[in-house]
C-alpha positions as CSV (number, residue, x, y, z in Angstrom):
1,X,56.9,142.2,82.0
2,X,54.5,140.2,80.1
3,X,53.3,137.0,79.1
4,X,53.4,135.9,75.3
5,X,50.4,134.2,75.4
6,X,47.3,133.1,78.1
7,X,48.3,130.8,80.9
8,X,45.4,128.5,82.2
9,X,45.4,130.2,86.1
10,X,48.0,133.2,85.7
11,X,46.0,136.1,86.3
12,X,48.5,138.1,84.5
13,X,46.5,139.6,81.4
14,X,48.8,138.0,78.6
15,X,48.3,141.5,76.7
16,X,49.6,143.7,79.5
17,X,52.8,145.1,78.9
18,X,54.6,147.3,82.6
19,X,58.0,148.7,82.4
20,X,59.0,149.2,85.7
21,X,61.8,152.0,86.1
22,X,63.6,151.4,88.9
23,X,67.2,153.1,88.1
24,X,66.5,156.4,86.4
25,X,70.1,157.9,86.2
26,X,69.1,161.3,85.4
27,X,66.7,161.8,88.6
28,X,68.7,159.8,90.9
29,X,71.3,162.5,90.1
30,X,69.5,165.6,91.0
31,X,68.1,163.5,93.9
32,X,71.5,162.7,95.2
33,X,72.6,166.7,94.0
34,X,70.2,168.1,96.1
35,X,71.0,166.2,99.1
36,X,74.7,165.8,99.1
37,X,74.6,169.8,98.3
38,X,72.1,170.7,101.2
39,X,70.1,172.4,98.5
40,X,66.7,173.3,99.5
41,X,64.7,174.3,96.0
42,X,61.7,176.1,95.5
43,X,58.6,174.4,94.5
44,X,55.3,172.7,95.5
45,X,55.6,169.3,94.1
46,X,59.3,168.0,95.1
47,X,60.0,164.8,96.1
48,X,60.3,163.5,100.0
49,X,64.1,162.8,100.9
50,X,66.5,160.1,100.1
51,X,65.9,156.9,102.1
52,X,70.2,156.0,101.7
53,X,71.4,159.6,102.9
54,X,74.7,160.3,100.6
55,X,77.5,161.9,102.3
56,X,78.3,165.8,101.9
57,X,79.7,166.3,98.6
58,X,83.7,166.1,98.9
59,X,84.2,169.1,96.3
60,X,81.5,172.0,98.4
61,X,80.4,174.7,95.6
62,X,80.2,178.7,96.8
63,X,77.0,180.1,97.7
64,X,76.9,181.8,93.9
65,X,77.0,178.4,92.8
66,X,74.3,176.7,95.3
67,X,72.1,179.4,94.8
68,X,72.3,178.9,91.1
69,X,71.9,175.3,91.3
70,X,68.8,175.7,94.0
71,X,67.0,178.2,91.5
72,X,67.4,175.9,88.6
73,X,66.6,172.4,90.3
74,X,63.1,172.2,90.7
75,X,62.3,173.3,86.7
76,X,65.3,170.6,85.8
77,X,63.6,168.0,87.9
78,X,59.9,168.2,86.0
79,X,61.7,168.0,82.4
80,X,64.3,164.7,83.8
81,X,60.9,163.3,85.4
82,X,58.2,163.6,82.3
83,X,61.0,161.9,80.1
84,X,61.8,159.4,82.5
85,X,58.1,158.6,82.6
86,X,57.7,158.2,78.3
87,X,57.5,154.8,76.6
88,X,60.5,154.5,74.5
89,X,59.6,153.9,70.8
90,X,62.1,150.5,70.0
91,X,62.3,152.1,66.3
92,X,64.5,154.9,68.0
93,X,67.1,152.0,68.4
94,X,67.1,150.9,64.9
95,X,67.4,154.4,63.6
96,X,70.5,155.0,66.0
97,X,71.9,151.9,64.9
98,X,71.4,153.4,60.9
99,X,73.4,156.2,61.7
100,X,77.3,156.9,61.2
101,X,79.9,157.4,64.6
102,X,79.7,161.0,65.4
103,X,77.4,162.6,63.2
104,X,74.8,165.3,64.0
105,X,72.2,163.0,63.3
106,X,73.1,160.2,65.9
107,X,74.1,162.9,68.7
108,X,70.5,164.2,68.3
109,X,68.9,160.9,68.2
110,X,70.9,159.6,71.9
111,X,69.8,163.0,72.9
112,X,66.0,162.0,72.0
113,X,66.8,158.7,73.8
114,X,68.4,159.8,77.0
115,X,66.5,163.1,77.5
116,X,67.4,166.1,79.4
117,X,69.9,165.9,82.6
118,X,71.8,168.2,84.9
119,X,74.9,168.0,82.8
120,X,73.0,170.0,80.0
121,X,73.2,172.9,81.8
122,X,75.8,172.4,84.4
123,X,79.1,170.7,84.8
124,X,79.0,167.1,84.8
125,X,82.0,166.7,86.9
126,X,80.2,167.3,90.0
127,X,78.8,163.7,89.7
128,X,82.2,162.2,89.6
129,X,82.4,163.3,93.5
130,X,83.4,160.2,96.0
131,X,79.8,160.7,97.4
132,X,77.8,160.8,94.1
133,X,80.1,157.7,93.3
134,X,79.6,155.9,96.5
135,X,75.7,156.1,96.9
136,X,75.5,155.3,93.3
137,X,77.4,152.0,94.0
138,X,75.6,151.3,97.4
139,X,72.3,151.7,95.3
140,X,73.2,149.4,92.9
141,X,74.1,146.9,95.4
142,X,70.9,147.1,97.7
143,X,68.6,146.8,93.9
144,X,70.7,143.4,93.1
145,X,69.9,142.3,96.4
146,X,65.9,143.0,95.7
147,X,66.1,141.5,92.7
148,X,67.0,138.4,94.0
149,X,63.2,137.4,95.8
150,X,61.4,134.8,94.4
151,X,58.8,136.1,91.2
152,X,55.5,135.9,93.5
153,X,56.9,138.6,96.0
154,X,57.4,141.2,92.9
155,X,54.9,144.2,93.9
156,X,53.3,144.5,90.7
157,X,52.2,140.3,91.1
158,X,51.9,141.0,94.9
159,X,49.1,143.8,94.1
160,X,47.6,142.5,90.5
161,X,44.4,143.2,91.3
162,X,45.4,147.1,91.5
163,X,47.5,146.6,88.8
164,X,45.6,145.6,86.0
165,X,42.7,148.4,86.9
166,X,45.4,151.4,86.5
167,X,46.3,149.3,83.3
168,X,43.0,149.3,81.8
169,X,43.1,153.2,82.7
170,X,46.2,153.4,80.7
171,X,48.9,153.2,83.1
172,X,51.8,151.2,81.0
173,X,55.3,152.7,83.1
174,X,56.0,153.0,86.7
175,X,59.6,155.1,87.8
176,X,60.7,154.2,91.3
177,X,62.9,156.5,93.1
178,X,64.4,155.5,96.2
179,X,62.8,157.9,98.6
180,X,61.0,158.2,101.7
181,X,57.6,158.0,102.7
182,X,54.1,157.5,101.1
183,X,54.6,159.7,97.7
184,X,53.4,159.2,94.4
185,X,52.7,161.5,91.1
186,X,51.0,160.8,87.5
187,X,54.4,161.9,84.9
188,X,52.6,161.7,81.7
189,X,49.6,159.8,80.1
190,X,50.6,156.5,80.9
191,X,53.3,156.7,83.6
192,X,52.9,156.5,87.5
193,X,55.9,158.0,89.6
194,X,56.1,156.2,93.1
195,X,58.6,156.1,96.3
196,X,60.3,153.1,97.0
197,X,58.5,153.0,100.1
198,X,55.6,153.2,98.5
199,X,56.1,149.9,96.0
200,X,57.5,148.1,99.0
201,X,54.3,148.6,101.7
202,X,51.0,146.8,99.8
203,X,48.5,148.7,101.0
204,X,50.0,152.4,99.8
205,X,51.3,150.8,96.7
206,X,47.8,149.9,96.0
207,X,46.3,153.1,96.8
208,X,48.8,155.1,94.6
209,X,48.0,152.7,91.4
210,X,44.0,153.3,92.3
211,X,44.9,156.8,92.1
212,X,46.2,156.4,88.5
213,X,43.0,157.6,86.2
């Protein structure tokens, strides 16, 4: 979101540039992963619970399998997270473009693009489960609905004030994940990781970007 040039009375700096990240497929899968498993990973830093609780996975893995899947979630979850919280560099698109169907060179580049996942070391089918594919849907519904307010209700022009001081400190990406509670993490130089209860309430969403230095 930007504006192309100054507006007499917008407050919106017409040289600030946020992405907001509200749909990051490869964190929303571990997220759903770990709870539609009943994995419980190691670590100091993981993120709250799901608000939208998915169902138990249909297809239920042994206990080899959970207990390789709960070692391995928590060092998966900080790679999917610092590339979800990097500025894309728009030439990567015009190089993927210059590159022929199937060659090692394009396969490398989407890899760049997309970043790590679960899949890369797991099977992807588990994410073509009835619950992955339900709470996927239902998430996608319930973000539609959001996105249907009126522009002045948008957090980021609801708390401007807060806004434009994490900007100035660098902050040019915030990743939403649709979780529980007052939670929020710096991912990266410029990128602020926040619940979506966080970005909803005012007051902690303006904390969490004061916190961004």
């Amino acid at each position: 979101m930007r504006s192309v040039e100054p507006i007499p009375g917008n407050p919106w700096p017409h040289e600030m540039t946020i992405t907001v990240e509200d749909r990051p497929m490869q964190v929303l899968e571990l997220l759903w992963l770990r709870e539609a498993h009943a994995l419980h990973p190691r670590g100091d830093d993981l993120p709250p619970p799901l608000v939208a609780t998915p169902a138990p996975a249909a297809a239920v893995a042994d206990d080899v399998t959970r207990a390789e899947w709960e070692g391995a979630w928590a060092g998966v979850w900080r790679e999917v997270v610092e590339h979800a919280g990097r500025e894309h560099d728009l030439r990567l698109f015009e190089r993927i473009r210059a590159t022929a169907d199937g060659s090692p060179e394009r396969e490398s580049l989407l890899r760049e693009l997309v970043g790590p996942s679960w899949s890369d070391r797991f099977d992807a089918s588990v994410f073509q489960d009835p619950s992955y594919l339900e709470w996927e849907r239902s998430g996608m519904d319930a973000l539609r609905a959001t996105n249907r307010g009126a522009l002045e209700d948008d957090p980021e022009r609801r708390d401007l004030e807060a806004l434009v001081l994490a900007w100035r400190r660098g902050l040019t990406k915030i990743v939403t994940i649709p979780c529980r509670g007052e939670w929020n993490r710096r991912i990266g130089p410029n990128a602020l990781l926040v619940t979506a209860d966080t970005r909803a309430d005012s007051d902690a969403y303006r904390l969490a970007l004061t916190s961004f230095a």
